[in-house]
N, C-alpha and C positions, 0 to 999 in steps of 0.2 A: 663592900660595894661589889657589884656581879658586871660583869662586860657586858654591853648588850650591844655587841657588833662583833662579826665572824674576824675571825683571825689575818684573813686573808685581805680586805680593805679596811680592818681598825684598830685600832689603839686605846688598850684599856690601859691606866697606872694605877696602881693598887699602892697605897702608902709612900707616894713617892718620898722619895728623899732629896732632904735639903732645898735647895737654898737659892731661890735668887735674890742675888743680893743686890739691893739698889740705892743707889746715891743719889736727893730730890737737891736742884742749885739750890741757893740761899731763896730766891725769889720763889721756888715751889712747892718750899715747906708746909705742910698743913700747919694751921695756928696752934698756938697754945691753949690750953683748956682756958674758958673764961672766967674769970675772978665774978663777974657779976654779973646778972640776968642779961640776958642780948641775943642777938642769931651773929653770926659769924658764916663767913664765905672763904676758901680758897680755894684759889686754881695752882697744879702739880702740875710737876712735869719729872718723872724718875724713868734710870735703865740701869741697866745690870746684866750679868750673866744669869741663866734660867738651865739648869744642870738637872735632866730627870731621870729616875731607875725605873725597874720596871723592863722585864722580858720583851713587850712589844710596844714599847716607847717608838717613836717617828724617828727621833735622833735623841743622841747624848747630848747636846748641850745646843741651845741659843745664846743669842743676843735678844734682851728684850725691852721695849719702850714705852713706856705709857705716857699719856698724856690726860689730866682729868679735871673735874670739879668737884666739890662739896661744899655743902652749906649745912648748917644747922636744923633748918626745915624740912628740906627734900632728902637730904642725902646725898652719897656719891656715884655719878656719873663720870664714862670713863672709855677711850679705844686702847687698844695695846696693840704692837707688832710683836711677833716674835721672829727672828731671820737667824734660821740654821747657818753651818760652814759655806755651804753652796750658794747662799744668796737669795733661795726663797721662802715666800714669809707666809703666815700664817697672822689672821685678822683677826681681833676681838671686840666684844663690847663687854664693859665692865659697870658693875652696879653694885650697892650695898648702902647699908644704914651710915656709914660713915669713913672716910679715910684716914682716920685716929688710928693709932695701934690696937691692939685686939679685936678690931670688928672686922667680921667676916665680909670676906667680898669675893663675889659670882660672876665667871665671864663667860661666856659662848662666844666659839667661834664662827665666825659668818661670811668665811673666804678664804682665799690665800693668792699666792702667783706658784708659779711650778706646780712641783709635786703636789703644795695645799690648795691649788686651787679648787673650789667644790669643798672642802674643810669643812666638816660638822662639829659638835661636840660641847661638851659642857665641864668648867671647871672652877676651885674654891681655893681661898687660901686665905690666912691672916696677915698684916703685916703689923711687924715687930722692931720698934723703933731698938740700933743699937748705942748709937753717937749720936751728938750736934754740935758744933762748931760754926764757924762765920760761914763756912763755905757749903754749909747747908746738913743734911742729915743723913747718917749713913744706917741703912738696915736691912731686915731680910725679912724673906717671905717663910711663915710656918704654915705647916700642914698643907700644903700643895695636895689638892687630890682631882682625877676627874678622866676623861673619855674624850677621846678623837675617831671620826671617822671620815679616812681620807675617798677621796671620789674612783671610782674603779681607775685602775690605768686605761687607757684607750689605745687600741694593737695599733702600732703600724699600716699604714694601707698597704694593700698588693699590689705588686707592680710600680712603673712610675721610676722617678731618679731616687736615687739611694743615698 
């Protein structure tokens, strides 16, 4: 993958590494594979820590949220927040053929507050179911990859109170 945003307002990760790792309650488990012909529907709700490498990464680590749908039909529709140490977040939409374990899923970012406000950029990742228990499922995201490109900073005006 090649950057295609200058160093100076973007954020390329090349091969990120690891992990975020997220926990869906009991209620926003994606279902189990179906024993017999049918469509199947759930609604998710997973967060986790979002820890990425990478020389011109935005920051080391989020806080990250999702909230989504999938059906058997359509596929998986999806927003995410992700909110750095500081408090500001970075918006996503999310999409893919399914929110099962191994399918690939595609988010762009389409905003932020602070610093992401103006937040472009596009990225992929699998999720990999590790546990399941009562209290719902615990797993992580593989192959994290993708591109930010944050909005120029804006100078200070001249003059004026300080």
């Amino acid at each position: 993958m090649r950057c295609p945003v200058s160093p100076s307002i973007g954020h390329c990760w090349r091969g990120l590494a690891l992990v975020m790792v997220l926990l869906a309650g009991a209620c926003g488990q994606p279902p189990p594979p179906a024993a017999a012909p049918g469509d199947q529907a759930a609604i998710f709700s997973v967060s986790g820590s979002l820890l990425l490498a990478g020389r011109e990464r935005p920051s080391l680590g989020f806080r990250a949220e999702i909230i989504g749908f999938s059906d058997s039909q359509t596929g998986m529709v999806g927003r995410s927040v992700w909110i750095d140490q500081r408090g500001d977040k970075a918006f996503s939409e999310l999409s893919g053929e399914s929110a099962l374990p191994g399918h690939s899923i595609k988010g762009r970012f389409i905003g932020g507050t602070g610093r992401y406000a103006g937040v472009t950029g596009e990225y992929s990742f699998t999720w990999q179911r590790l546990s399941e228990s009562e209290d719902g499922v615990s797993g992580r995201v593989g192959d994290l990859a993708g591109w930010a490109r944050l909005a120029a900073p804006v100078a200070p005006a001249q003059g004026g109170q300080q």
